[in-house]
C-alpha positions as CSV (number, residue, x, y, z in Angstrom):
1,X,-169.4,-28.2,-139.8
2,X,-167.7,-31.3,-139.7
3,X,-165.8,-31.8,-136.1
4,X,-162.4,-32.1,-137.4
5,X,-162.3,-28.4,-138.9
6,X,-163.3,-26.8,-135.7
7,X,-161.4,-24.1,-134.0
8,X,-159.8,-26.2,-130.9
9,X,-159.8,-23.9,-128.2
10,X,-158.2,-24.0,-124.7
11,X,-159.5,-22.0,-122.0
12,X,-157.8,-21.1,-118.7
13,X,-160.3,-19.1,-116.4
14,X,-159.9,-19.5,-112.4
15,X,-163.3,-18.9,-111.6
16,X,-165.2,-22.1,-112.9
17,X,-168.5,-20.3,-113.0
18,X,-167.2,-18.1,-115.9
19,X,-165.2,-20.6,-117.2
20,X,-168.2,-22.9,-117.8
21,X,-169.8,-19.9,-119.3
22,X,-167.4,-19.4,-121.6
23,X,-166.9,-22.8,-122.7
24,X,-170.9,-23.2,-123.5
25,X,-171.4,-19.7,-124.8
26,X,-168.3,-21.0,-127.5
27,X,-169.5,-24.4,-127.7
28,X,-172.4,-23.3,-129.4
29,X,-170.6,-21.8,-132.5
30,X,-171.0,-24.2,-134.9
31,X,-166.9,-24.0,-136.0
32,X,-165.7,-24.2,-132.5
33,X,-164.9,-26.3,-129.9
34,X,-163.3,-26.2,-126.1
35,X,-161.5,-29.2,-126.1
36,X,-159.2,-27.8,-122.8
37,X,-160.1,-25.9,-119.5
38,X,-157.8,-25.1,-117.1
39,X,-158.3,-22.8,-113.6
40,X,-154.4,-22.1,-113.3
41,X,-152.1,-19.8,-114.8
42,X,-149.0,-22.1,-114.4
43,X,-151.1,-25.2,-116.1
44,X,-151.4,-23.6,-119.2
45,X,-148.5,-24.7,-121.1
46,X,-148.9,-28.2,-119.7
47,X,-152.4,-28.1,-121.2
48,X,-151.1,-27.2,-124.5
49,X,-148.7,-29.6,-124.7
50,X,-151.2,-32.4,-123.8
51,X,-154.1,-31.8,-126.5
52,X,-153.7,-32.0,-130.0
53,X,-154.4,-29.9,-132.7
54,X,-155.0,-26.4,-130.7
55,X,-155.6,-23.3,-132.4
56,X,-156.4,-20.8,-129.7
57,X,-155.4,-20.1,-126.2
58,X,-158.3,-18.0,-124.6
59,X,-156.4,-16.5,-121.2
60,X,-157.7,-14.9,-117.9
61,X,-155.3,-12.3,-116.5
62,X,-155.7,-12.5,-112.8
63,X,-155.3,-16.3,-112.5
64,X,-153.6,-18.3,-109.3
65,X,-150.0,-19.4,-109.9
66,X,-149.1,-17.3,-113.3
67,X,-151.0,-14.4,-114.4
68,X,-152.2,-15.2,-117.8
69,X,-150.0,-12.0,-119.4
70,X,-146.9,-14.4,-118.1
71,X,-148.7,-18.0,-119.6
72,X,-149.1,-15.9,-123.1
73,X,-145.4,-15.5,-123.0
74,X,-144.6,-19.1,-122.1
75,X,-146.4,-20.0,-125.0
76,X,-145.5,-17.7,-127.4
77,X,-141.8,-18.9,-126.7
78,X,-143.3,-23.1,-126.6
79,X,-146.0,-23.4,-128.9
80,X,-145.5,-20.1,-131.4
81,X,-148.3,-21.8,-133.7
82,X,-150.9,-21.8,-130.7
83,X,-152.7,-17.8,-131.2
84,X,-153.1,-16.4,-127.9
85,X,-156.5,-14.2,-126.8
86,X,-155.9,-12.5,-123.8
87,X,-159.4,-11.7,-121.7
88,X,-159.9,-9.7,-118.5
89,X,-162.0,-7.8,-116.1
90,X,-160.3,-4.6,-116.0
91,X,-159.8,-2.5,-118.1
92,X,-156.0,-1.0,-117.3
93,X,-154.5,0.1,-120.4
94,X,-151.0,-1.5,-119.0
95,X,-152.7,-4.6,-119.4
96,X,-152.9,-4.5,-122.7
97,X,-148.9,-3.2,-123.6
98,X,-148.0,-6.2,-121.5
99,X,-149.7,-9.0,-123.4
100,X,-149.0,-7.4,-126.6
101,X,-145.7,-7.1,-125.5
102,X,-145.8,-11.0,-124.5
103,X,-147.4,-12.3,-127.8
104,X,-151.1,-12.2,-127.5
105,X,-153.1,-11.7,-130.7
106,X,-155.8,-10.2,-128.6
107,X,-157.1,-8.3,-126.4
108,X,-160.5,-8.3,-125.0
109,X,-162.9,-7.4,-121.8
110,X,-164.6,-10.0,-120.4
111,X,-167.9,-8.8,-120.5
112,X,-168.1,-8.4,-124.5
113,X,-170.4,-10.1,-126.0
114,X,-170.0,-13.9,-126.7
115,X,-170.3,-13.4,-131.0
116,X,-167.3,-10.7,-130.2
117,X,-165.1,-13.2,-128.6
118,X,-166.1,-15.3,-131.2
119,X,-165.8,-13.0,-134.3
120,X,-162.0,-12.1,-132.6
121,X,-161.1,-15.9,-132.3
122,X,-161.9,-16.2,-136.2
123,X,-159.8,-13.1,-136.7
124,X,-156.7,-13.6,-135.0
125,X,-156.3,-17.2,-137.1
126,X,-156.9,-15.1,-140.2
127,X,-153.9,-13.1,-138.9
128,X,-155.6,-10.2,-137.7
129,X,-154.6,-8.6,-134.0
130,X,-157.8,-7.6,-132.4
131,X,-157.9,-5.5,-129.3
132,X,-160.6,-3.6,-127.5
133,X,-160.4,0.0,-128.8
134,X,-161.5,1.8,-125.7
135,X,-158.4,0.1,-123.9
136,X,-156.8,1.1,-127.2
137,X,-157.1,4.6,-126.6
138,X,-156.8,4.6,-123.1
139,X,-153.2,2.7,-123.5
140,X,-152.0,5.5,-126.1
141,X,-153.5,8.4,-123.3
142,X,-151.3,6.8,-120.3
143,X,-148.2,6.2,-122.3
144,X,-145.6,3.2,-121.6
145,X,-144.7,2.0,-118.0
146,X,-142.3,4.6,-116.4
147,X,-140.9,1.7,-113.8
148,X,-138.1,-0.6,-114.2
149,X,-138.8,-4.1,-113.6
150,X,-136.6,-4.0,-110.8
151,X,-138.9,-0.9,-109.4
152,X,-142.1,-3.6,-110.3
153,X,-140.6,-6.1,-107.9
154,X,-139.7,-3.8,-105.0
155,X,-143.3,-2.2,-105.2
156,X,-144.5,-5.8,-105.7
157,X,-142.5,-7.1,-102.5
158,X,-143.8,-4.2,-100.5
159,X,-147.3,-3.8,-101.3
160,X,-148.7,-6.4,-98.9
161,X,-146.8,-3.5,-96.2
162,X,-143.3,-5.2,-95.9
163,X,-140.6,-3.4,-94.2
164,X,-137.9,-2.2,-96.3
165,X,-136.0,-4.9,-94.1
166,X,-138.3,-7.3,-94.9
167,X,-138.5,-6.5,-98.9
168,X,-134.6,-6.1,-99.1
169,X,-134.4,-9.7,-97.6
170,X,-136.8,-11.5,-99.7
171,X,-135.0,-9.9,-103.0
172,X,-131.6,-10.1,-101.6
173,X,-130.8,-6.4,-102.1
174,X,-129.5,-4.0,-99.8
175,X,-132.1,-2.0,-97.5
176,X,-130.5,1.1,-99.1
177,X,-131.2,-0.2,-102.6
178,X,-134.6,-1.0,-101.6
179,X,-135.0,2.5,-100.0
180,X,-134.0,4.2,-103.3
181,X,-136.1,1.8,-105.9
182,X,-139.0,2.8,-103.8
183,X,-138.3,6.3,-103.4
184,X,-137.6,6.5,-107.2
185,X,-141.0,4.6,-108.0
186,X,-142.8,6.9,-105.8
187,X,-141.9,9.8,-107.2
188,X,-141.9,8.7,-111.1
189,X,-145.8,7.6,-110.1
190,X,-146.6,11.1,-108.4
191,X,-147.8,9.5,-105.5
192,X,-147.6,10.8,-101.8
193,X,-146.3,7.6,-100.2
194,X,-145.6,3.7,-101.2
195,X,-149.0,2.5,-100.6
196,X,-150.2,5.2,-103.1
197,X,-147.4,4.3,-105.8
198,X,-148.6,0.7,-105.4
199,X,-152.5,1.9,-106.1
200,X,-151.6,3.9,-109.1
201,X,-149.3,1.2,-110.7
202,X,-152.2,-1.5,-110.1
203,X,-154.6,0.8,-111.5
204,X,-152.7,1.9,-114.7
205,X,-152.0,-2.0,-114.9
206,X,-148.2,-1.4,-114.7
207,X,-148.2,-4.0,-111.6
């Protein structure tokens, strides 16, 4: 195929030994190229903005400096053109709400085969949304995310084991506030404790 009708692809992936996986599994179909990698969730839009001609985003989830649920946003408001395919490791249905919810086209498991990613990548420029039915089904089973976003960023703030001292200081709420956004979390999760509420959201991918 001649070069100028490839699929121009940009790939953000932190770890560089998948990345370069990724980029040579790709490189060998014959209508598509990588022609931008990136190990950072917060260089994304930079990277799109900077090469010409880009028809795919391919994003990692769990990236340093932006998750790549939040860089699928950024360019969905940015570059609307630029089709977005997010990829990740695990499978947590609340994952999948959240880049849907942010603009992504896709939604796929890492470890699906490379003519999968590929067949997807043709499909979301013929218009198509293609996500991974197991998550799918799993997503519809758990139901949307019962927390508030101001619920997320107490649980966020005090899952490394803050204090509700410390949390309510590095939010700039009140420690009573913080007291009743956990205490509300906890008990919409069913969980026992904080620590609990934090593994369940992180599981279900509501995190």
């Amino acid at each position: 195929m001649n070069r100028e009708n490839r699929v121009r692809i940009l790939l953000a992936e932190d770890q560089s030994m998948v990345r370069e996986a990724l980029a040579a599994l790709l490189g060998l179909e014959p209508d598509m190229e990588v022609v931008a990698q990136v190990a950072r969730g917060d260089e994304v839009l930079a990277a799109a903005h900077a090469s010409d001609g880009l028809d795919v985003a391919l994003l990692d989830i769990e990236m340093p400096g932006m998750t790549g649920i939040e860089a699928a946003a950024q360019l969905a408001r940015e570059v609307p053109a630029l089709k977005v395919v997010v990829l990740t490791t695990f499978g947590r249905p609340g994952y999948l709400r959240a880049a849907m919810e942010a603009g992504a086209a896709a939604f796929l498991v890492k470890d699906a085969p490379a003519a999968q990613l590929a067949d997807a990548v043709r499909k979301v420029l013929a218009g198509e949304r293609v996500i991974d039915p197991t998550l799918a089904a799993a997503a519809l089973a758990d139901g949307a995310n019962p927390l508030t976003d101001r619920e997320r960023d107490v649980l966020r703030a005090a899952a490394d084991g803050s204090t509700n001292a410390e949390v309510a200081a590095e939010l700039h709420l009140s420690h009573g506030t913080v007291r009743n956004y956990l205490s509300t979390a906890i008990q919409k999760l069913a969980a026992r404790n904080r620590a609990e509420a934090v593994r369940i959201a992180r599981e279900k991918g509501w995190l």
